[in-house]
C-alpha positions, 0 to 999 in steps of 0.5 A: 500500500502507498498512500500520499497526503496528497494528488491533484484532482483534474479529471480528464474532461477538465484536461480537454477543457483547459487544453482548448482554453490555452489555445485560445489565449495564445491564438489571442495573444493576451496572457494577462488580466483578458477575458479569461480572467473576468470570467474567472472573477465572475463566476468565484464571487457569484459562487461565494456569493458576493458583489465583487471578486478580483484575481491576483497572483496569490492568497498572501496578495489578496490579504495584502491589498485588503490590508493596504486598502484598510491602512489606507483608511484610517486602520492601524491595528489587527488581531490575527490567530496564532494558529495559522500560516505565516502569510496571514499575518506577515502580509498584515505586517508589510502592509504597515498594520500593527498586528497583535497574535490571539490565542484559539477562540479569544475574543479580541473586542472591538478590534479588527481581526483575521478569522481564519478557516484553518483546513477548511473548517468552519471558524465561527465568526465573531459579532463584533468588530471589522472582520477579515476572512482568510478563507485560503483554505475554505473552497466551498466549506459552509456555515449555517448554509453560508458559504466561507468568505461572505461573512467579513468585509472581505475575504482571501482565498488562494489558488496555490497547487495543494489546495482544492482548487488549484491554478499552479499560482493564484488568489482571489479577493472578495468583498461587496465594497465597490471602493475596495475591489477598484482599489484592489484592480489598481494595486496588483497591477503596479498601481496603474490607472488602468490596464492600457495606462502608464499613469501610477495613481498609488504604489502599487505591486505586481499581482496580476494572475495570468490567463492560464492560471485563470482558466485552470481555475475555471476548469476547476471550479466546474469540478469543484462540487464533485470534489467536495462531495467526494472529500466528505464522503471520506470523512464519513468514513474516517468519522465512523471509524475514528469516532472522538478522535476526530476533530469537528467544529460548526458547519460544514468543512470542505476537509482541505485536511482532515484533523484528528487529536491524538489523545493526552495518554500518549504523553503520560508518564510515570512522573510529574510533568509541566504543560510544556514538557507534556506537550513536548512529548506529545509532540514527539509521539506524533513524530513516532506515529507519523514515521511509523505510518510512513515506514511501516503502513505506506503512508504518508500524512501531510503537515500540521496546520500548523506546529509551530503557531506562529508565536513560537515562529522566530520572525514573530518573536515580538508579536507575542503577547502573554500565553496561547495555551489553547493553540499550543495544546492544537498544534501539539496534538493534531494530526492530518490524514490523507484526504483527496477524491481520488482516495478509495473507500477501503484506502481511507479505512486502511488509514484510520484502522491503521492509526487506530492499531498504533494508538492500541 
């Protein structure tokens, strides 16, 4: 058996459809910012459902245009998860805004911040404050029928090859602000007044997604639903047969990753322990499981979402900002099993049933 974390889903149909979309943009001669591009727009904000979506060239530009744009309005601080990948807040940071890292589910009022759908689970979405969703990873995931990236001011989605929606490179800014996707179209592309202008009305950057990538995506929102249903379907599987091991939260995820928690009696000893010595072990059993999966089962487990948070990160050294036990105690105790539609039934039952034999 050889199970990867990981395989690209491009049906065959979506192959001939791309195949037939790269000719007509090199017959068309317009590899930038065409028609395949505004279509792509389109349909992702009708999708999401929102007034307005613009492409760029990734997740991490998408989020920096939204906190340019804010800068620019007057913000000047945001509260970003600690337990999230470094983009979220490093965009947040290069764009001039003072960011104050919160621990898991710590309510941070009256302040602007980043909900972030980590693995494509559904983050439950505060009633207070201007909210910005990082929904990188949350394609299709709902709450309360809703689906992520409609909830705050704007949203941030990305393209990147592992994600269920893949264009080789690529984000997708969404918001109902007329005011920000204009600001948004100027700044991925150097600031220009407008496509056919050299006249730089703002400092802008280069985030301009390409045709390809534009049509790839469109190819792949057309499969999108089939690769969703299959992705849950999965889960169903790994849900019966690992029971509380797994992780769940509200709504409905698109299971990017599926999340266990490993148990605390893995890190039981026969002596007193403090919290970070039992999480240190923790820690390490995972790695023992991991390589043992790997070695001995064939199979492969992608990385956490994400060890270490990013207040142990060493180029988030000054963010900190007193203790993040609840993050702490997820990044150490999570593992991530194989999920993608083209695993089988029984492929998904050898993992968990060989997760469950190590853990006996």
């Amino acid at each position: 058996m050889n199970i990867p974390s990981f395989k690209l889903f491009f049906p065959e149909e979506s192959k001939e459809e791309f195949r037939d979309c790269v000719k007509q943009i090199l017959d068309s001669g317009r590899l930038t910012l065409g028609p395949f591009t505004e279509k792509f727009e389109k349909e992702w904000a009708r999708y999401v459902g929102v007034k307005h979506a613009v492409a760029v060239s990734s997740g991490t530009s998408a989020l920096y245009i939204i906190y340019r744009y804010l800068r620019d309005q007057g913000l000047s601080d945001i509260t970003i998860p600690t337990n999230t990948f470094a983009a979220t807040a490093s965009a947040a940071i290069q764009a001039g805004l003072k960011v104050r890292l919160r621990d898991m589910d710590e309510d941070a009022k009256g302040l602007a911040k980043v909900v972030v759908h980590i693995g494509g689970y559904p983050e439950l979405i505060p009633e207070n404050g201007l909210i910005i969703e990082d929904a990188c990873h949350a394609h299709g995931s709902l709450l309360c029928g809703q689906t992520l990236g409609s909830f705050g001011y704007a949203s941030a989605f990305s393209f990147y090859p592992t994600k269920l929606m893949a264009c080789g490179e690529g984000g997708m800014l969404c918001t109902n602000d007329g005011s920000l996707a204009e600001f948004a179209r100027c700044l991925r592309d150097q600031g220009k007044r407008d496509f056919n202008s050299n006249e730089i009305v703002r400092l802008g950057t280069n985030a301009r997604m390409t045709e390809i990538s534009a049509a790839m995506g469109l190819c792949q929102l057309r499969t999108l639903p089939k690769a969703l249903e299959r992705r849950r379907e999965i889960a169903r599987i790994y849900d019966q047969k690992l029971g509380d091991l797994a992780y769940r939260t509200l709504g409905l995820p698109n299971y990017y990753k599926y999340v266990v928690l490993l148990p605390w009696v893995l890190a039981n000893t026969s002596g007193p322990m403090d919290d970070a010595s039992k999480l240190s072990r923790m820690r390490k059993k995972r790695e023992e499981i991991k390589t043992h999966l790997r070695l001995k089962k064939g199979i492969s487990c992608s990385g956490e979402v994400y060890w270490p948070p990013l207040h142990m990160q060493p180029a988030f050294e000054g963010f900190k900002r007193g203790s993040y036990p609840k993050a702490e105690e997820f990044c150490s105790r999570h593992l991530c099993l194989p999920i993608y539609p083209g695993l089988e039934d029984g492929e998904a039952v050898y993992v968990a049933e060989a997760l469950l034999g190590i853990l006996k």
